[in-house]
C-alpha positions in Angstrom: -15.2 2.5 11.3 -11.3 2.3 11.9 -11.2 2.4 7.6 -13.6 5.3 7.5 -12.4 7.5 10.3 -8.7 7.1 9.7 -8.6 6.9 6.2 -10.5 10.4 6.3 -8.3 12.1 8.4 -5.2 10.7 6.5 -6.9 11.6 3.3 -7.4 15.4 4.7 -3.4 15.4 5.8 -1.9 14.1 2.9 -4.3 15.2 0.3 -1.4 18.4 -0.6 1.4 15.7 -1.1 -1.0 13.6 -3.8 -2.2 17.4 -5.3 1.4 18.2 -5.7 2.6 15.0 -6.8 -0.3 14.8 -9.4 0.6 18.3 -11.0 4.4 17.3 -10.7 3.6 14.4 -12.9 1.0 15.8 -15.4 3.8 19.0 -16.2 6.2 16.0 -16.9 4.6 13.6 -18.6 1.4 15.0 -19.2 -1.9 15.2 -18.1 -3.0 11.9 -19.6 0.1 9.7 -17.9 -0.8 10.8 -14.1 -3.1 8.3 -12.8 -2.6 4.1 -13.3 -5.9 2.6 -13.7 -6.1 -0.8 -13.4 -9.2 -3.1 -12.2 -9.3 -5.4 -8.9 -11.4 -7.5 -7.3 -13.2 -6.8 -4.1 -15.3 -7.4 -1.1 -17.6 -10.1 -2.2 -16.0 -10.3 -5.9 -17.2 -7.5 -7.3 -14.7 -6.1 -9.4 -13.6 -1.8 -9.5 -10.7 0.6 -10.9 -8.1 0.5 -8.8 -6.6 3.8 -9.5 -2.8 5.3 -8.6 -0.6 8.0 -9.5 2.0 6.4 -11.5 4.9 7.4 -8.8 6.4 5.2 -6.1 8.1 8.4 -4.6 7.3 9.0 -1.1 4.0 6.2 -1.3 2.4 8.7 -3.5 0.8 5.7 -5.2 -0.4 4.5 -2.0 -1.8 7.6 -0.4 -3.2 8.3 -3.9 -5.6 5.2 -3.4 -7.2 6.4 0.4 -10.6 8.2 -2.0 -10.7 4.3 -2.7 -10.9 3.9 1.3 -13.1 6.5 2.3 -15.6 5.0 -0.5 -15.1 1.4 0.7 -13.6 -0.2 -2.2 -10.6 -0.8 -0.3 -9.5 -0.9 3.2 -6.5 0.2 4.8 -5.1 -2.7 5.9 -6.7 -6.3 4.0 -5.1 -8.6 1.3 -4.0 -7.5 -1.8 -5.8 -6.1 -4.1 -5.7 -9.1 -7.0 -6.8 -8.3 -10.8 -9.8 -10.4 -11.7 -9.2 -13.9 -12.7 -5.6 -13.8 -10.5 -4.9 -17.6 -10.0 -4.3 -16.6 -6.0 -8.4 -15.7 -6.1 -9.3 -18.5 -8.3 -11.1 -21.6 -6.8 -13.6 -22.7 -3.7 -12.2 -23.5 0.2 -10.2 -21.9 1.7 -9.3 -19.0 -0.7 -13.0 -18.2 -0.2 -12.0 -15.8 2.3 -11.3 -13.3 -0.3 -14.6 -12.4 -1.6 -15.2 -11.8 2.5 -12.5 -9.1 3.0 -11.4 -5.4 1.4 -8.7 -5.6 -0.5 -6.2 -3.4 1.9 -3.8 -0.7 0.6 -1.6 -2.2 3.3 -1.3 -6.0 4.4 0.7 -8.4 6.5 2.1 -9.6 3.3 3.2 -6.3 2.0 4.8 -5.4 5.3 6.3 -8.8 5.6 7.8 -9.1 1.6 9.7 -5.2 3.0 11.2 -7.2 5.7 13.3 -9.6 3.3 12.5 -12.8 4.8 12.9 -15.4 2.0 10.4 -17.3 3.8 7.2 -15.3 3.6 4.9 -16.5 1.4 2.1 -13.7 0.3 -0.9 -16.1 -0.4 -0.5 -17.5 3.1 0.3 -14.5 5.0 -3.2 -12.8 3.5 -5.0 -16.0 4.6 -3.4 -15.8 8.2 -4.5 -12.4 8.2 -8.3 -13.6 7.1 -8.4 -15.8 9.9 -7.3 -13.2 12.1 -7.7 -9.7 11.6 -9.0 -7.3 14.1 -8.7 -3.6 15.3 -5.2 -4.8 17.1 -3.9 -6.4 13.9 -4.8 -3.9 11.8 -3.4 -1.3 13.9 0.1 -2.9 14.1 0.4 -3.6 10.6 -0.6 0.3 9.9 2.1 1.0 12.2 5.3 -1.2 10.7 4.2 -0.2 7.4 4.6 3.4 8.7 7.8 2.5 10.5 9.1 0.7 6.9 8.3 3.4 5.0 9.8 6.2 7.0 12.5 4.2 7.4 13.0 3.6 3.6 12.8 7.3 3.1 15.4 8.5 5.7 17.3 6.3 4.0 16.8 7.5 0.4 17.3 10.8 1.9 20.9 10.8 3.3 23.9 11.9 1.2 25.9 9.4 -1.6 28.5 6.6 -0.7 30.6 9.1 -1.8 29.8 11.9 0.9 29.5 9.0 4.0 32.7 7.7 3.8 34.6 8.1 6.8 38.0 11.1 6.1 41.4 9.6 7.4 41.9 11.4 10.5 44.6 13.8 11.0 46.4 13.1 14.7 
């Protein structure tokens, strides 16, 4: 429910950013070099196109792929989406737990590798996650991947080195 109902309402918000983002690109590059197709694997192995505008500005790419939610190829917050035959899906036990979960657009592994910690290691952290997901879990990895990605863009957004740097004061 959490997937459908906030993915929806995300979709409607943010649908105007992906529009203009997707015209942006097709005047640029054309109209044939907007979207990324590429196929995953999903809930229960079955494999779909996991499509994105080719653009990392803003999450574009990301909030390009919430169609995918609302029509339950992926979830917002899961693994990662793997390509089909990925070594990290391959084999019985306890990778298993992949064919049993959405791929997410977000993840604790995603929101983790931001973070810089050397010590993160993506196949575990999606497993921890498949042991333990919930509604709470969900919701606070939606959130620091909100707070990371705002915080990224503020960020991006403030002036050069050149226009920071602090003027010798004049006493």
């Amino acid at each position: 429910m959490l997937d459908l109902t906030l993915g929806t309402a995300l979709l409607v918000l943010t649908a105007p950013a992906v529009a203009a983002g997707a015209l942006a690109l097709a005047v640029r590059r054309g109209p044939g070099n907007v979207w990324e197709r590429s196929p995953r694997t999903g809930l229960g192995g079955r494999v779909f196109t996991l499509r994105s505008l080719r653009t990392r500005r803003l999450r574009l790419d990301l909030l390009s792929r919430l169609p995918q939610v609302v029509r339950g190829d992926l979830s917002l917050v899961g693994p990662a989406p793997l390509p089909p035959g990925s070594p990290r899906a391959a084999g019985p036990g306890p990778r298993q737990w992949r064919q049993e979960l959405r791929p997410g657009l977000t993840g604790l592994a995603q929101v983790r590798a931001r973070s810089g910690m050397p010590w993160d290691d993506p196949a575990l952290l999606d497993q921890h996650y498949a042991e333990h997901h919930g509604v709470v879990l969900d919701l606070s990895i939606l959130a620091e991947a909100v707070r990371v990605s705002l915080r990224t863009a503020l960020r991006k957004a403030r002036p050069g080195d050149s226009t920071t740097t602090a003027q010798p004061r004049h006493t």
